[in-house]
Every structure is written in structure tokens, then in C-alpha cells.
C-alpha positions as CSV (number, residue, x, y, z in Angstrom):
1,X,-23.8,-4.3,13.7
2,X,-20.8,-4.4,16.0
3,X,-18.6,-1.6,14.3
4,X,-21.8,0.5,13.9
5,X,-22.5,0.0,18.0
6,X,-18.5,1.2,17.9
7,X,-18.6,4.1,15.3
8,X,-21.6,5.4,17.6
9,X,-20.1,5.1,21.1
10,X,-17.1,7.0,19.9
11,X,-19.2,9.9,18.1
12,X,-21.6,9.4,21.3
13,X,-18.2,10.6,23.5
14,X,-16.1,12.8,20.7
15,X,-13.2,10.2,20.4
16,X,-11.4,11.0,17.3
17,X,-10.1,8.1,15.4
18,X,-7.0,8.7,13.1
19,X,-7.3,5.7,10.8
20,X,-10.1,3.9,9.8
21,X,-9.7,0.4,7.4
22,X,-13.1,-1.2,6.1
23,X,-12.8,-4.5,7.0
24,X,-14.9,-5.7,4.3
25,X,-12.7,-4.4,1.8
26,X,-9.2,-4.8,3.5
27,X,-8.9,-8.0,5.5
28,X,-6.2,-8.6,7.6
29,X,-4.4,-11.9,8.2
30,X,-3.5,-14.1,11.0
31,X,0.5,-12.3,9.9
32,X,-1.1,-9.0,9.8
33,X,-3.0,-9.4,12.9
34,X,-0.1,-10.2,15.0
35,X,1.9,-7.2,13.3
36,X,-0.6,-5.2,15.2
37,X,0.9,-6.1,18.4
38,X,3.9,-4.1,17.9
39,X,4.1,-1.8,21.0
40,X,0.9,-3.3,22.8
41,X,1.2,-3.9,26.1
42,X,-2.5,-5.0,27.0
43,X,-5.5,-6.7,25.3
44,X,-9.0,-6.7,25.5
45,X,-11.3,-9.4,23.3
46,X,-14.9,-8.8,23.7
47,X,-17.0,-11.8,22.2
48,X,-20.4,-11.6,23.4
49,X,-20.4,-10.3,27.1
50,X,-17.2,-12.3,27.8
51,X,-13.8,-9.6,27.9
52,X,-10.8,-11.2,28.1
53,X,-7.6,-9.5,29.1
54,X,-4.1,-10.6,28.0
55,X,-1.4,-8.4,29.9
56,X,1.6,-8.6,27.5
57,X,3.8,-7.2,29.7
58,X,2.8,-9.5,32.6
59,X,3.0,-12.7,30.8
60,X,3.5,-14.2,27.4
61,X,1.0,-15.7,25.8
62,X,1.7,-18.5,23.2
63,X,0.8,-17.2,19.4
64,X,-2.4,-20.3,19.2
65,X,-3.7,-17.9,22.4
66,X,-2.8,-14.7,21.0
67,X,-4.8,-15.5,17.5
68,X,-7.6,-17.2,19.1
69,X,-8.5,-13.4,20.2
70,X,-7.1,-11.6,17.5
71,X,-8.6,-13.7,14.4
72,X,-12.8,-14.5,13.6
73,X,-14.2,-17.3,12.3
74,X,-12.9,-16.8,8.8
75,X,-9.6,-16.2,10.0
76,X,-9.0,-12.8,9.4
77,X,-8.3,-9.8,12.0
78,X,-12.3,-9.5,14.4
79,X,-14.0,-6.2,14.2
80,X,-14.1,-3.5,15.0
81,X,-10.6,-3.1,16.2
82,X,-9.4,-0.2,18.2
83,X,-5.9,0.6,19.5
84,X,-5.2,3.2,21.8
85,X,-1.7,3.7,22.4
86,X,0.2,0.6,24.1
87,X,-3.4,-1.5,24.3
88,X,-5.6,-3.5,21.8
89,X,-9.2,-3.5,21.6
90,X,-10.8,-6.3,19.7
91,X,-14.7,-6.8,19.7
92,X,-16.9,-4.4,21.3
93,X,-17.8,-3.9,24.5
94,X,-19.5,-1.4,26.0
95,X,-18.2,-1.0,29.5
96,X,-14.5,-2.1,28.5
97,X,-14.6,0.6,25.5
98,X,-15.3,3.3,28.2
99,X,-12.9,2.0,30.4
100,X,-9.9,2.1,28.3
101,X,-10.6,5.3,26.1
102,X,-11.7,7.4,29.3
């Protein structure tokens, strides 16, 4: 329900998305998951109507903090994930989403 919330803000507002991985058929590891931060400066991890915000450049979070909003229940990468140039978007959120992809 979450990435179809996603998929239709982002048609709602005519944000183009340049890759797109099924996470059903691709998962992505804790390994794989921190790959991802290559070049991120900021984070935003929606769970429920809690956001949290990691600033990457600002501080250093230990990896344990980093994967406990990175990774879901079964361990693999949440979704939907979003990145939009130096920052990370993990979850959805409604208000954060237009925020960040103004």
C-alpha cells in the first residue's frame, strides 16, 4: 500500500523517477542498503507518522542507527525508497515527500 501511496504522489506532481527496483522481486540487504548511502548527505525514515532525520554531514551515526532506518522487519532495504540527489528517503510520508522533492 505504501509504494502505491508513493507511485501516486509522484504521478499526482509529475516527478519522473529514473530507476525503479521491485522490491518483491529484488531485495536488498543490510550490505546493499548501506551501499546506498554513497553520496547521501541527509535521511528521512517515515514509519508511521514518525520522520526521523539523520544529517550525515552534521553527525555520524553509528551503522546499528543507520540500519535500524534503512532495514524492515525482515531485514532487507524498507519501501518505497527514494533518493533524490545527496538525500535518502525511506518510508513514505506525505508532507516529508513534498518537502524534499519540491
Amino acid at each position: 500500500m505504501t509504494c502505491a501511496r508513493t507511485q501516486g504522489f509522484l504521478a499526482q506532481r509529475g516527478v519522473g523517477v529514473a530507476v525503479t527496483v521491485n522490491a518483491k522481486s529484488r531485495t536488498l540487504n543490510q550490505q546493499d542498503a548501506l551501499a546506498l548511502l554513497k553520496g547521501v548527505d541527509q535521511i528521512y525514515a517515515m514509519k508511521r507518522k514518525q520522520v526521523v532525520h539523520l544529517d550525515l554531514k552534521a553527525g555520524k551515526p553509528s551503522r546499528d542507527e543507520l540500519l535500524a532506518v534503512l532495514l524492515g522487519p525482515t531485514g532487507n532495504l524498507r519501501a518505497p525508497t527514494v533518493r533524490k540527489g545527496r538525500t535518502l528517503l525511506v518510508g513514505f510520508e506525505e508532507g516529508t515527500y513534498g518537502h524534499v522533492l519540491k
